[in-house]
C-alpha positions in Angstrom: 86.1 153.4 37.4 85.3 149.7 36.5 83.2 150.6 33.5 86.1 153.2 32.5 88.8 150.8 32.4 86.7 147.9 30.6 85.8 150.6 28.2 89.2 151.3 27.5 90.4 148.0 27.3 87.4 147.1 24.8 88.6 150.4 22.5 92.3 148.9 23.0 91.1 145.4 21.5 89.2 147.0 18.7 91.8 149.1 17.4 93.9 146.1 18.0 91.7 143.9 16.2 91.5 146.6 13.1 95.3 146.4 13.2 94.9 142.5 12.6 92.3 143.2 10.0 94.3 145.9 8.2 97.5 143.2 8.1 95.7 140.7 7.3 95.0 142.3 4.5 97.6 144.0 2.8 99.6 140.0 3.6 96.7 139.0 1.2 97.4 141.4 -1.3 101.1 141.0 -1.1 100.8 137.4 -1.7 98.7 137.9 -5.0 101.2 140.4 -6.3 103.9 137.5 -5.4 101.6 135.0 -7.1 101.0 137.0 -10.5 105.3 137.4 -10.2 106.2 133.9 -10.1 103.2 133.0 -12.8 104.9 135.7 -15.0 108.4 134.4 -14.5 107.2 130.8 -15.1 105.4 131.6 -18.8 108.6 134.0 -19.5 111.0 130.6 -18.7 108.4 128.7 -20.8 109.3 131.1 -23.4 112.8 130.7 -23.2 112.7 127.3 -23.5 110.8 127.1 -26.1 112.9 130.1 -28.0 116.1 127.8 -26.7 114.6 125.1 -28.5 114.1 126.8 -31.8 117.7 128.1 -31.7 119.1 124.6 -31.1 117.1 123.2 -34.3 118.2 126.3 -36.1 121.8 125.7 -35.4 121.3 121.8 -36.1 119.9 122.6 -39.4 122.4 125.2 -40.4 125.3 122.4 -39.1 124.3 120.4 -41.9 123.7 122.7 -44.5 127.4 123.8 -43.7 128.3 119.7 -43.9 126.1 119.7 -47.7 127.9 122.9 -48.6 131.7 121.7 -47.4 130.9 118.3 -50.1 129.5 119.9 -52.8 132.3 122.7 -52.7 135.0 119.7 -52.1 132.9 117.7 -55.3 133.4 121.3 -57.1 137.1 121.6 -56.3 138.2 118.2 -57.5 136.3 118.6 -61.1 138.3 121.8 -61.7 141.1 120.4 -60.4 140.6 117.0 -63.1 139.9 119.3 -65.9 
C-alpha cells in the first residue's frame, strides 16, 4: 500500500514536472516571438524617422524654392509693369 501510494505520488510529480517543462517552454518561445515584434517595430520607427526626416528637408527645400520663385515672379511683374 506504501509502495502504491509513493508510486503514485512519484507519477503525480513527473507529470507535474513535464507540465513545468512543457510551460517553460512555450514562455520561452513566447518571449522570442515578443522579442522579434518589438525589434521589428523598433527598425520600422527607425524608418519612419528617417522617412520623417527626408520629408521635413523636402518641404524645407521646396519653402524656398517657392520664396526664389515669389522674387523672381515679383522682379518679372515690376519690368512689365515699367515697360
Amino acid at each position: 500500500m506504501i509502495a502504491a501510494s509513493i508510486g503514485s505520488a512519484i507519477e503525480q510529480q513527473g507529470a507535474a514536472t513535464s507540465d513545468i517543462a512543457r510551460n517553460v517552454t512555450q514562455t520561452a518561445n513566447a518571449t522570442k516571438d515578443v522579442t522579434t515584434n518589438i525589434d521589428a517595430v523598433s527598425a520600422a520607427a527607425k524608418e519612419t524617422g528617417t522617412a520623417a526626416g527626408l520629408v521635413l528637408s523636402a518641404a524645407a527645400n521646396l519653402s524656398k524654392q517657392a520664396g526664389q520663385l515669389s522674387q523672381e515672379v515679383t522682379t518679372f511683374l515690376a519690368g512689365v509693369r515699367a515697360a
